[in-house]
N, C-alpha and C positions, 0 to 999 in steps of 0.2 A: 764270390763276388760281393756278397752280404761286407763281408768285410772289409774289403777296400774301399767301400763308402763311407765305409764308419768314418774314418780318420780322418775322410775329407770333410765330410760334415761336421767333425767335433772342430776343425780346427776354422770353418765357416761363425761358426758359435762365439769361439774365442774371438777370433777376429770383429767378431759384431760388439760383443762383451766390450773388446778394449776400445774400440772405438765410442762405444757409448758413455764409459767411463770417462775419456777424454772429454765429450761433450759435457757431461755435470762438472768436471774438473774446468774448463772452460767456461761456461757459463756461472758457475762458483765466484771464477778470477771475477768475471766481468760485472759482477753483483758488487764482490765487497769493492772494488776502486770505485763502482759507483755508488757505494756508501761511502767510502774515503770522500769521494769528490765533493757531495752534499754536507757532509761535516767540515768539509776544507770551505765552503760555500758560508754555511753557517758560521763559523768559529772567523772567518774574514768580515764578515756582515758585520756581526757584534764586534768587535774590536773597532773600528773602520767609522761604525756610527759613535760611539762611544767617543773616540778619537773625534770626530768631526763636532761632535753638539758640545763637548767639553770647552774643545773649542771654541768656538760659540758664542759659547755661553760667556764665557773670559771676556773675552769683545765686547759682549752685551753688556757688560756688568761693569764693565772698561767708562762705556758709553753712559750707563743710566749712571750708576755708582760707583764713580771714580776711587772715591778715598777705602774699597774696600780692597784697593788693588795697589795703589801708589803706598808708599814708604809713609810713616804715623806724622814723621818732621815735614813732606811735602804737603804743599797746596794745590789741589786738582786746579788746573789753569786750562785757556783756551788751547795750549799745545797740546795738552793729555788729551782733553777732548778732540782733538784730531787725530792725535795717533792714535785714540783706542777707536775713530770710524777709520784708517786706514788698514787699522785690524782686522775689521769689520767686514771691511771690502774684499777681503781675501776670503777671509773663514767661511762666513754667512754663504757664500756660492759654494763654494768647496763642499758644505754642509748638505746645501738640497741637491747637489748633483750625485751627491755619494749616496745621500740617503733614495733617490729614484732610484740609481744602477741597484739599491739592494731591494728594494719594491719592485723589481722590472727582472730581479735577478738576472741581471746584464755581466755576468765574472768579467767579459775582457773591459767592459768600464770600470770595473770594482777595481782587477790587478791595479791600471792606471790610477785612476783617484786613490786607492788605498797606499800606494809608493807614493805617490805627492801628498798624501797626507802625514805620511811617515816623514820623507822630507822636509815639511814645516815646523811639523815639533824636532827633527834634527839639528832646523836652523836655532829655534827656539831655545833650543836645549845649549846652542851656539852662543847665543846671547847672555844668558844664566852664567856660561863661563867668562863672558868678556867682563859681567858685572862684579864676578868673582863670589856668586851666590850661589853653594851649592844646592837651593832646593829648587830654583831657576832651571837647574844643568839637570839634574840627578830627573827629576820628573817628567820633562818632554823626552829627558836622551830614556827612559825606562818606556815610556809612551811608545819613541821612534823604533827601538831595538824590540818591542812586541808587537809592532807595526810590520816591520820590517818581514818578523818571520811568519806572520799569517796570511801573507803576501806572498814569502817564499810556499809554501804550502800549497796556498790556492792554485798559483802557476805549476808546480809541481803536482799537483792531483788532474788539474784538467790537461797537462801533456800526458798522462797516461793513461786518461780516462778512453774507451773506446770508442771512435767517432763512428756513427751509422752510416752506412751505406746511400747514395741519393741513385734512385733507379729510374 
C-alpha cells in the first residue's frame, strides 16, 4: 500500500512544481512588458518633448528674431511677423499640452499629441519640399518618421501591457 502512494504523491509534487514554474514564467512575462511599457513610456516622452520645444522654439525665434530664420536676401516684414505668431499659435499649445501628458504621465494623451506632433513636422517637412529645399523636407520628415515610430511603440507596449483587475 506504501507504494501506491508513492506515485500519487510524486506526481502531486510534479504537478505543484509545474505549476509554480508557470507562475515565475508568468510573472517573468508580466515584469519585462512592464519594463517594455515604461521604456516605450520614456523613449516617447523624450522624443515627443524634443519634438514639441524644438518647435517652439522655431516660432519663438520666428517672433523675436526673424532674420535668423528668413533667407540672408529677405527683409523680416510685418507678414513674417504674423506668420511666425501663427506658428506660434499652433506649436506653443501643442508644447504645454504634451509636456503635462508627460508630467502627468497620461500615455493615452502622449499617443494623441505625440501623432499630431509627428503630423506637424510631416506637414512641415511638406512645405521644405514645396520650397524645393532639401533641409526644410529632410529635417521635420526625419523628425515626423522618429516621431511616428515611438508612437508606434508606445501604442504597441501599452496593448500588451497587462491591465489589472478592478474588484
Amino acid at each position: 500500500m506504501a507504494d501506491e502512494g508513492c506515485p500519487l504523491r510524486a506526481g502531486v509534487v510534479r504537478t505543484r512544481v509545474a505549476k509554480s514554474a508557470q507562475l515565475r514564467s508568468d510573472e517573468l512575462t508580466e515584469r519585462e512588458e512592464s519594463i517594455t511599457a515604461i521604456k516605450a513610456v520614456r523613449l516617447a516622452s523624450l522624443v515627443t518633448a524634443i519634438n514639441v520645444l524644438v518647435a517652439s522654439g522655431f516660432s519663438i525665434a520666428a517672433i523675436i528674431r526673424p532674420q535668423y530664420l528668413v533667407p540672408a536676401e529677405s527683409v523680416p516684414t510685418e507678414a513674417s511677423l504674423l506668420l511666425a505668431m501663427y506658428a506660434a499659435a499652433r506649436t506653443i499649445p501643442l508644447a504645454l499640452f504634451a509636456l503635462w501628458a508627460i508630467y502627468k504621465q497620461a500615455t493615452p494623451a502622449l499617443l494623441i499629441l505625440g501623432a499630431l506632433a509627428g503630423v506637424m513636422q510631416l506637414l512641415d517637412a511638406g512645405i521644405g519640399l514645396f520650397e524645393h529645399d532639401l533641409g526644410k523636407c529632410a529635417g521635420p520628415l526625419s523628425i515626423a518618421l522618429l516621431q511616428f515610430f515611438v508612437v508606434y511603440l508606445l501604442h504597441r507596449s501599452v496593448r500588451i501591457t497587462p491591465q489589472t483587475k478592478r474588484e
